[in-house]
LUMMI-384270 format. One line per 3 residues: their letters; for each residue x, y, z of N, C-alpha, C, CB. Coordinates in steps of 0.001 Angstrom, whole numbers. Glycine has a CB too. Layout:
A = X,Y,Z,X,Y,Z,X,Y,Z,X,Y,Z | ...
This chain:
XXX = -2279,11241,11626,-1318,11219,10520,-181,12165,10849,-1993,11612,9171 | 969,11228,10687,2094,12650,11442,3158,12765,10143,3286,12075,13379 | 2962,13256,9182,3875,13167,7979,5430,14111,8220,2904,13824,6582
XXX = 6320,14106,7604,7485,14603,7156,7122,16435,7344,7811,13928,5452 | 6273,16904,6886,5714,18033,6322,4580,18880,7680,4839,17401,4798 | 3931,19464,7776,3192,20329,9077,1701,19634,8867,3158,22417,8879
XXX = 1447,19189,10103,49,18982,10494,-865,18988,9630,-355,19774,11299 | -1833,18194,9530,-3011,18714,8526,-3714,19716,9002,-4030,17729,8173 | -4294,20167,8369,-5828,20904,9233,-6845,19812,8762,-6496,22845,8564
XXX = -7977,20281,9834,-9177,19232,9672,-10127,19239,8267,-10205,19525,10925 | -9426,20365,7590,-10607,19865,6414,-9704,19236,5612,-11569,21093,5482 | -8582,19222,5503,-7341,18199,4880,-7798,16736,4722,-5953,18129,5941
XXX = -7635,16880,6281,-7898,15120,7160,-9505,14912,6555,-7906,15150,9604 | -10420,15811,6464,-11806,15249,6052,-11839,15117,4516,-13046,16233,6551 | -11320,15957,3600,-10671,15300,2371,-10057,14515,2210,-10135,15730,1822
XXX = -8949,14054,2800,-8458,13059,2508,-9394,11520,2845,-7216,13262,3144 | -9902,11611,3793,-11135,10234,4433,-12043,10098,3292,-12312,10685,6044 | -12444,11458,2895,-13330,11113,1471,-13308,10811,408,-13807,11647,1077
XXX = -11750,10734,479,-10584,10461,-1099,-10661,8799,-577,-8269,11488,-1138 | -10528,8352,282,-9962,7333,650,-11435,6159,796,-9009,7753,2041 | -12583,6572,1427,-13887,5696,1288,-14053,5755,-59,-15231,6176,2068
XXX = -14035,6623,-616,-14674,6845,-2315,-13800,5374,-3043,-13959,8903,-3321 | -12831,5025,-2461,-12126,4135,-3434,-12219,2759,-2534,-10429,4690,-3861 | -12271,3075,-1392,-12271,1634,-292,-13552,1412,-208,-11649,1756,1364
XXX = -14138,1922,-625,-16287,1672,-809,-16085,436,-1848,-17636,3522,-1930 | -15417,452,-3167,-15532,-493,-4046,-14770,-1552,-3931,-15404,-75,-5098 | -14082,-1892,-2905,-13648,-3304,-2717,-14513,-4194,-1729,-12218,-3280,-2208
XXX = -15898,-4009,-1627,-15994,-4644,-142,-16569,-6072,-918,-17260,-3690,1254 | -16682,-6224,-1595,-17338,-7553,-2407,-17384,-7908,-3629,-18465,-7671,-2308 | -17563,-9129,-3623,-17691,-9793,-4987,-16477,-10588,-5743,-18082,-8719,-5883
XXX = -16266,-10957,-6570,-15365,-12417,-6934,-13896,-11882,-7216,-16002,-13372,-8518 | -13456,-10488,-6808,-12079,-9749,-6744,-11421,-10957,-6880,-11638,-8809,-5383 | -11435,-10691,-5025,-10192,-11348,-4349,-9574,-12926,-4654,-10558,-11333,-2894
XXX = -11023,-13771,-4642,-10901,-15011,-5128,-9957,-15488,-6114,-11920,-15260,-5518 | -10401,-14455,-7529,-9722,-14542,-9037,-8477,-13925,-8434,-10521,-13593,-10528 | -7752,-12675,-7915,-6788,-12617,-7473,-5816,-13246,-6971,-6946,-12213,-7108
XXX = -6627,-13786,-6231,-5764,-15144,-5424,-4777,-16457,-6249,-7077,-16085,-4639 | -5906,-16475,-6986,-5382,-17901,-8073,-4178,-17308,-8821,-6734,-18497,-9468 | -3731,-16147,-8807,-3025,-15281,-9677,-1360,-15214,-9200,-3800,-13785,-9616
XXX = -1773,-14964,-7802,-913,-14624,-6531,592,-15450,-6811,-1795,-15239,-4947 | 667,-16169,-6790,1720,-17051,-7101,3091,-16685,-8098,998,-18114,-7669 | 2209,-16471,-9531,2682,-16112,-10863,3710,-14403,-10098,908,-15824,-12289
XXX = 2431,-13673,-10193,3147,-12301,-9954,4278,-12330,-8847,2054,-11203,-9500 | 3767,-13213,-7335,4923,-13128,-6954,6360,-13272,-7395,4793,-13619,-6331 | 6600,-14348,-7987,7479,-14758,-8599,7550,-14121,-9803,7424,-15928,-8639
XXX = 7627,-13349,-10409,7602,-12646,-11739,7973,-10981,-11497,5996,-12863,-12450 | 7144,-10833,-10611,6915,-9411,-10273,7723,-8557,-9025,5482,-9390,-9971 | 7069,-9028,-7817,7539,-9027,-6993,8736,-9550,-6511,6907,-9186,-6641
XXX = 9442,-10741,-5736,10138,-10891,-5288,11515,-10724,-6042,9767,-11733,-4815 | 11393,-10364,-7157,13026,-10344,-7914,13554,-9038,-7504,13087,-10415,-9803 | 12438,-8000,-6742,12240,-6765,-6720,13058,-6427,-4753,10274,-6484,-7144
XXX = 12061,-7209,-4337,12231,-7486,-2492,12981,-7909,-2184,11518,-8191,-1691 | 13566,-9168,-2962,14132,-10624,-2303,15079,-10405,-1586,14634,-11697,-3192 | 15803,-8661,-1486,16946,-8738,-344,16915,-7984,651,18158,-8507,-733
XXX = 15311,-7499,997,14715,-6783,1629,15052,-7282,3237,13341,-6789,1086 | 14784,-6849,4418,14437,-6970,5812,13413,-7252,6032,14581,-6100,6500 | 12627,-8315,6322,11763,-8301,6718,10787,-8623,8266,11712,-8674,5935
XXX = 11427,-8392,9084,11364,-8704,10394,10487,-8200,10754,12253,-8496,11121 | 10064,-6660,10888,8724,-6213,10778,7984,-5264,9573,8616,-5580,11914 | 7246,-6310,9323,6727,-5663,7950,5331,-5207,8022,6796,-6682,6744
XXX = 4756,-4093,7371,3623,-3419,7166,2991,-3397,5787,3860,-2212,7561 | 2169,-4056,5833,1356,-4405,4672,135,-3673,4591,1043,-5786,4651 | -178,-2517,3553,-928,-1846,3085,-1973,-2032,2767,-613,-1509,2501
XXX = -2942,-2112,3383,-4619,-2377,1868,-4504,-3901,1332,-4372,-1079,-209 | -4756,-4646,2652,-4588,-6285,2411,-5508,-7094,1768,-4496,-6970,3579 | -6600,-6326,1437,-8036,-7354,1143,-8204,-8492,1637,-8270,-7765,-143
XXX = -8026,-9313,1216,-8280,-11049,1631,-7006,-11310,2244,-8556,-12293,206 | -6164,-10756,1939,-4401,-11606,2788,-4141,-12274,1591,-4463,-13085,4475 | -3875,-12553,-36,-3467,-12996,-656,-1786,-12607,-525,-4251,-12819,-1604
XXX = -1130,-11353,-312,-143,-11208,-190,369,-11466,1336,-7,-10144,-755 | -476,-11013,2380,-582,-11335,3785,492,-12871,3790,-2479,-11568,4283 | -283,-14071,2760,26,-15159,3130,1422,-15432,2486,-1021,-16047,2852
XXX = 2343,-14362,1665,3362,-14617,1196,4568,-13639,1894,3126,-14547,-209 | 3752,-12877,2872,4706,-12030,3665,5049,-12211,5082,4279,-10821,3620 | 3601,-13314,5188,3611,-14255,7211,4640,-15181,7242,1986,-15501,7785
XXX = 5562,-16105,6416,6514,-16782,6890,7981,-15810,6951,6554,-18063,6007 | 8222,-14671,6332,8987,-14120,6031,9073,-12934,7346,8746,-13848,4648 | 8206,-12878,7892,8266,-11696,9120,8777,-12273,10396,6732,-11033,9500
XXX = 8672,-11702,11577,8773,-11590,13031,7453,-11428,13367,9659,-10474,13581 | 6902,-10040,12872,5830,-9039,13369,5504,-8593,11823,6428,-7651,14575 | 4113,-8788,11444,3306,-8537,10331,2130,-7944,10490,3077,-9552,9719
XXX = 2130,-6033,10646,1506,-5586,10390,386,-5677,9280,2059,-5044,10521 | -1027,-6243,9049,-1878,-6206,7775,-2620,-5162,8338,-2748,-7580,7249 | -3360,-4279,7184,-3936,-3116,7648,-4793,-2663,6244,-2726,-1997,8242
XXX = -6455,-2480,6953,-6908,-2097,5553,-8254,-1445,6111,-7094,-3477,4328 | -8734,-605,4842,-10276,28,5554,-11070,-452,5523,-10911,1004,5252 | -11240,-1435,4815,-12788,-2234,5067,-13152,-3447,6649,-12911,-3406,3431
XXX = -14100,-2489,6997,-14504,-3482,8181,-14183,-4921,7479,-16306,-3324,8708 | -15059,-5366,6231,-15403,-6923,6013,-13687,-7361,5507,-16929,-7251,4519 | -13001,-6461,5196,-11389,-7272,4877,-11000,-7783,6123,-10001,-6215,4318
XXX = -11215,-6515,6850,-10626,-6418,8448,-11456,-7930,9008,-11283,-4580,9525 | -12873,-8563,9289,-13179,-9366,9872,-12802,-10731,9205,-14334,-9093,10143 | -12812,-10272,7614,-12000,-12134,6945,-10524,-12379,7468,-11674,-12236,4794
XXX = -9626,-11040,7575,-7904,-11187,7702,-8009,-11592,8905,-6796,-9835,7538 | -8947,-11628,10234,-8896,-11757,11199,-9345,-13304,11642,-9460,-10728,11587 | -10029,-13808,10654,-10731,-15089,10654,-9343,-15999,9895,-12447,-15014,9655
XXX = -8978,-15285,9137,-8065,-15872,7929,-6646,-16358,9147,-7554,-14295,6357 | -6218,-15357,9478,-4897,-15305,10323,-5238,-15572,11859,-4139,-13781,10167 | -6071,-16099,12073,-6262,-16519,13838,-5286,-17188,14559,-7410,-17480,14138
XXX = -5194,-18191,13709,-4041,-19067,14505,-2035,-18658,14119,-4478,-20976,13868 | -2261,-17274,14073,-725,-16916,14019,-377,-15547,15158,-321,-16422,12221 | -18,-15839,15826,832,-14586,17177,1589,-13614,16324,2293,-15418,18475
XXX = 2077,-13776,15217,3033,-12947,14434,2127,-11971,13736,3958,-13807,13385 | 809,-12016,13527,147,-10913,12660,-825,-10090,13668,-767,-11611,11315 | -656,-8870,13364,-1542,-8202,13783,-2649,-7343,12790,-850,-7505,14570
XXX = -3499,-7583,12720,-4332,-6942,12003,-5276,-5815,12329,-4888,-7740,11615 | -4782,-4562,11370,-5531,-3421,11761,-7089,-2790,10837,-4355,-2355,11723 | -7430,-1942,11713,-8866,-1524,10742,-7621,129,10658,-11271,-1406,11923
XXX = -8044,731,9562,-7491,2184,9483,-8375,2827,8693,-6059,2367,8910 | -8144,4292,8676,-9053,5124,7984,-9063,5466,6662,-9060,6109,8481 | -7896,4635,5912,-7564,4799,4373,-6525,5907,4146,-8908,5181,3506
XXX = -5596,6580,5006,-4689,7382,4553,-3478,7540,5776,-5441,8718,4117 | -4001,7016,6718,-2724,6754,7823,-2409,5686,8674,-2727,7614,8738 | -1389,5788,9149,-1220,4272,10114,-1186,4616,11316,114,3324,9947
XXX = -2089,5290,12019,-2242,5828,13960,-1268,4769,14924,-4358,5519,14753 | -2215,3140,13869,-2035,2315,15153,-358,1763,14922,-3363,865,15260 | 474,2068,13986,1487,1402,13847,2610,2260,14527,1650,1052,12457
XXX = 3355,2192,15527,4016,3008,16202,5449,3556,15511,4159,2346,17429 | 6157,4789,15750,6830,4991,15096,7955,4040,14799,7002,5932,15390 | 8808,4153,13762,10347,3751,13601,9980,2166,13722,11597,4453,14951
XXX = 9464,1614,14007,9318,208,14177,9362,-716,13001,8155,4,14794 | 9272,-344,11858,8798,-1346,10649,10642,-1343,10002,7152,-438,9235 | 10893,-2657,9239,11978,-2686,8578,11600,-2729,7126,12792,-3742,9021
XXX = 10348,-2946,6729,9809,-2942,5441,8093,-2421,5374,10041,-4488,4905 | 7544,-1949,4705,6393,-1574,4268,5834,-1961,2964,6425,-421,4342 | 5038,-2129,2759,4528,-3382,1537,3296,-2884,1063,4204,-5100,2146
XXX = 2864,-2927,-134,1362,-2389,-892,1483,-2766,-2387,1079,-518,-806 | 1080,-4056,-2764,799,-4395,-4096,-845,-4615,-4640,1592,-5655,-4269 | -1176,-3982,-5501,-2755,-4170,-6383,-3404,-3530,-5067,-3485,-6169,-6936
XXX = -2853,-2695,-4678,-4205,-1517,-4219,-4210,-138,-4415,-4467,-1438,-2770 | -2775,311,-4217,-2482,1679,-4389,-2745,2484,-5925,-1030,1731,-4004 | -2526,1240,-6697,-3265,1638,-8291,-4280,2352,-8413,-3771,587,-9058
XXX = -5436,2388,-7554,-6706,2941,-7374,-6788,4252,-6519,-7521,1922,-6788 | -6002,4432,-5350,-5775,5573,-4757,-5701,6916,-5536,-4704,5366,-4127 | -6253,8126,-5148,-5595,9452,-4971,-4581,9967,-5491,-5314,9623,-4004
XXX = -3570,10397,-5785,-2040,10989,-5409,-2198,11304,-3946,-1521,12492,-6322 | -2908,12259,-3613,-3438,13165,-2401,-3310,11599,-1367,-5460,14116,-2688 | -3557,10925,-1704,-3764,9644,39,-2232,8881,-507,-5893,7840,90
XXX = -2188,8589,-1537,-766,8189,-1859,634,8971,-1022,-666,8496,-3469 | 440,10465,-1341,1453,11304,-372,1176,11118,1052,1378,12878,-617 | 169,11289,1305,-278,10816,2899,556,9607,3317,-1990,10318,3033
XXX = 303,8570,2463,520,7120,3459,2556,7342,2681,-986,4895,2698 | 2895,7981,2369,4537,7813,1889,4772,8479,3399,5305,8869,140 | 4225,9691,3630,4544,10478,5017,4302,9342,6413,3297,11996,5149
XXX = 3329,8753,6430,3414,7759,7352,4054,6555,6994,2261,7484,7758 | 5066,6119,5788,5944,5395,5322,7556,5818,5967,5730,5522,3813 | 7352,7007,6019,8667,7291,6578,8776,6904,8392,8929,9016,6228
XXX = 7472,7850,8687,7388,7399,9990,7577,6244,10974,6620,7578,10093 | 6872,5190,10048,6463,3867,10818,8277,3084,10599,4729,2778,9788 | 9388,3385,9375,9973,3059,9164,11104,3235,9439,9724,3012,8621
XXX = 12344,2258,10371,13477,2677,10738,14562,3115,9841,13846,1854,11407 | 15160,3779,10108,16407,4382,10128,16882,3084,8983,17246,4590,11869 | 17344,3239,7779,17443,1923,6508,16680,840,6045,18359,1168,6684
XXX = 15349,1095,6573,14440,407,5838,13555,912,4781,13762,-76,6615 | 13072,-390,4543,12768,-412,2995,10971,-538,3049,13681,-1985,2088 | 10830,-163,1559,9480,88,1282,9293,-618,-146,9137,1706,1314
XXX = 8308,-1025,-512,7646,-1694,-2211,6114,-1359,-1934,7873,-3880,-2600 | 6123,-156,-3332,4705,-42,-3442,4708,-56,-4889,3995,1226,-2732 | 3194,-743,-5358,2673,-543,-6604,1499,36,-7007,2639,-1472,-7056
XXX = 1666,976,-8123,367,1918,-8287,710,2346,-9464,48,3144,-7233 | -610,3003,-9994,-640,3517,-11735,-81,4354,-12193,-1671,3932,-12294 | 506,4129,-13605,1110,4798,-14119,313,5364,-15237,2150,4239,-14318
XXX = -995,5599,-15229,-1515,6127,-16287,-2094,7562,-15813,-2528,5151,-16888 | -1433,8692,-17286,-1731,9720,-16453,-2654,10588,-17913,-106,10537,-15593 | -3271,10043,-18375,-4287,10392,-19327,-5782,11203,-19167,-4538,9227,-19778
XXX = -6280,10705,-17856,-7178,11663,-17656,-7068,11891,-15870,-8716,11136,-18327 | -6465,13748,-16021,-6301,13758,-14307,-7007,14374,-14031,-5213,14162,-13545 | -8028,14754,-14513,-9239,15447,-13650,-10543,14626,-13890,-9539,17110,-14137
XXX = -10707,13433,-14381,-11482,12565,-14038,-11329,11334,-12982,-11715,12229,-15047 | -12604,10137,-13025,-12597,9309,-11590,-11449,7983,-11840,-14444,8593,-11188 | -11257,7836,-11455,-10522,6456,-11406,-11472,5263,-12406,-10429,5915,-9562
XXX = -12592,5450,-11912,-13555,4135,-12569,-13661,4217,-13985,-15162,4098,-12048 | -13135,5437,-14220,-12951,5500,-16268,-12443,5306,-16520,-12880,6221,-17256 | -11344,4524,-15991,-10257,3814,-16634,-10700,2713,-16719,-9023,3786,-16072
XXX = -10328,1500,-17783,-10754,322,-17913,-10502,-663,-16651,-10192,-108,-19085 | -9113,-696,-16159,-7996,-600,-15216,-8584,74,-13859,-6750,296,-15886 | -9167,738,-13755,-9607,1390,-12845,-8222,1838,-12082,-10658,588,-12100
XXX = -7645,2329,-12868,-6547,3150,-12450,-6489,4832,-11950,-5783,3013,-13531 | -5694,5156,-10855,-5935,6464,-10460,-4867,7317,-11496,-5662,6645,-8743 | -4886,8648,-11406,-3989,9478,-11877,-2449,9534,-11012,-4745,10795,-11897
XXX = -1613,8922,-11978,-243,8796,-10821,661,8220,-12354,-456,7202,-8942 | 1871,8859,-11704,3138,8126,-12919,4288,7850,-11914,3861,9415,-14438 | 5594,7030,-12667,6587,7080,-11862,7161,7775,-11924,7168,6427,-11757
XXX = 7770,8930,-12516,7833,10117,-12381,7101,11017,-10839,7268,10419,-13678 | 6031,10563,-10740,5527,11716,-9456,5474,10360,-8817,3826,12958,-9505 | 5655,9565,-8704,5959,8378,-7036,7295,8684,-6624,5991,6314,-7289
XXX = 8103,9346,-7238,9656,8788,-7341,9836,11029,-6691,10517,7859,-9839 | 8995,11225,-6920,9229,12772,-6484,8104,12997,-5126,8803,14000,-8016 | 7232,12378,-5121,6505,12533,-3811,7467,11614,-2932,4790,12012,-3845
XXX = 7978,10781,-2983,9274,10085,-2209,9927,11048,-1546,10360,9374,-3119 | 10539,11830,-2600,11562,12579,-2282,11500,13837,-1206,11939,12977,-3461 | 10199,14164,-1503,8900,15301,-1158,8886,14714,258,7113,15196,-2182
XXX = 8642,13852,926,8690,12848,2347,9593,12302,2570,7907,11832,2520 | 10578,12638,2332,12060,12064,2962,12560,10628,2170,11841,11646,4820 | 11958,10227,1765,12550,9040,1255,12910,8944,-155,11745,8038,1513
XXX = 14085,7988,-663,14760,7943,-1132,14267,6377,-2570,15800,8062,10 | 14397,6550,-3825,13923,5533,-4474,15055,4919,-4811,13073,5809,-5501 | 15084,3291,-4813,16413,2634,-5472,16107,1697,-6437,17323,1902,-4481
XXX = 14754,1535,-6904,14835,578,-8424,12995,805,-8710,15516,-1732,-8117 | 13249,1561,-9638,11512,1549,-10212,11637,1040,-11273,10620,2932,-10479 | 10497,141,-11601,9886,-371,-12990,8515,-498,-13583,10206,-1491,-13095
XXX = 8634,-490,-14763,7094,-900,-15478,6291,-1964,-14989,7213,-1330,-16913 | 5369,-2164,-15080,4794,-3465,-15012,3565,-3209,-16039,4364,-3949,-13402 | 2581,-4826,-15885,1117,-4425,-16396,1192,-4036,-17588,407,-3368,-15692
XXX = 2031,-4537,-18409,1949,-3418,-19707,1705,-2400,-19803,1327,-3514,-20504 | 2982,-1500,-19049,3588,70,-18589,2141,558,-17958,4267,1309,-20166 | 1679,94,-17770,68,901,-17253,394,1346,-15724,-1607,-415,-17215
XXX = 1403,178,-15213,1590,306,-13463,3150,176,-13296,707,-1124,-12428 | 3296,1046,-12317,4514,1028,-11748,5073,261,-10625,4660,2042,-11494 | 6319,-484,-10041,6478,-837,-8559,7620,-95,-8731,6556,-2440,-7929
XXX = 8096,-12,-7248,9373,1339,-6942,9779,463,-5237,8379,3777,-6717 | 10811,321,-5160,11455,-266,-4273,11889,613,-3474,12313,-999,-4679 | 11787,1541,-2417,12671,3073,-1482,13413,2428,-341,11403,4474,-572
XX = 13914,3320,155,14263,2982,1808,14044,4349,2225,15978,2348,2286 | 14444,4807,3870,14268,5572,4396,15760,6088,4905,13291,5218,5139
């Protein structure tokens, strides 16, 4: 992890891995992704793309992919399509899922950095319906490797919770299973890592935020 900010130390990096399984432990199964999927469509068009639509997308990095429901709305639109997520079993479906395309590469990662994505290379970075569940603590992490992976005027769309009601409890007490995060502190941990915000909004019935940056 090479952020904006000085080195971790190793008990950082081992907190943060434990911030990051604790929440990537609960996606590895069950009828998520499926019901997600059928969904995919609506939000794009509603949510998303009114947000992107004048984005770069030539090489794009896609965050915490689960099944590739977004994968499959960001592969005609790329060059080079970074997907990247911690679960071995996402990692072996995206790999089964996307076989027959040269344009995707699919990574396994440790839940808070991008090792394998080389610097300055990305023109966009991408994370919808996962970051909601994250940390703050792995959230600042992956903005620091947001800057990194990202050239010189590119752009970023991430979405994550805006509910900040109980911050010293788990994520799973939320109905939502939402982490502790507002747009207010996405829009200042940005700033905190070099990057810059140019259109945040509500979503979810204000529960979640998306925030559009560049670098």
């Amino acid at each position: 992890m090479r952020s904006s900010g000085t080195m971790p130390s190793q008990r950082d990096v081992d907190r943060l891995r434990t911030l990051a399984k604790t929440v990537g432990n609960d996606w590895t199964e069950g009828p998520y992704y499926d019901e997600a999927e059928s969904v995919m469509d609506v939000q794009w068009q509603s949510v998303i793309w009114p947000l992107i639509s004048g984005a770069d997308f030539t090489c794009t990095v896609e965050l915490a992919a689960g099944h590739g429901r977004n994968s499959e709305k960001l592969r005609p639109l790329a060059d080079r399509l970074y997907v990247v997520d911690i679960n071995v079993q996402n990692v072996e479906f995206l790999r089964h899922r996307f076989a027959d395309f040269d344009n995707i590469a699919v990574v396994h990662n440790n839940g808070f950095d991008l090792v394998d994505v080389p610097d300055e290379v990305a023109t966009f970075v991408y994370s919808f319906d996962a970051m909601v569940h994250f940390d703050s603590d792995v959230i600042r992490a992956y903005l620091g490797e947001f800057r990194r992976v990202l050239k010189s005027g590119g752009q970023g769309f991430c979405h994550y919770s805006n509910y900040t009601g109980n911050p010293t409890g788990s994520y799973r007490d939320h109905p939502g299973w939402r982490n502790f995060m507002s747009v207010p502190m996405f829009e200042h941990y940005l700033a905190k890592e070099g990057l810059r915000p140019v259109e945040s909004r509500l979503t979810g019935g204000d529960t979640d935020g998306i925030t559009l940056f560049e670098k």
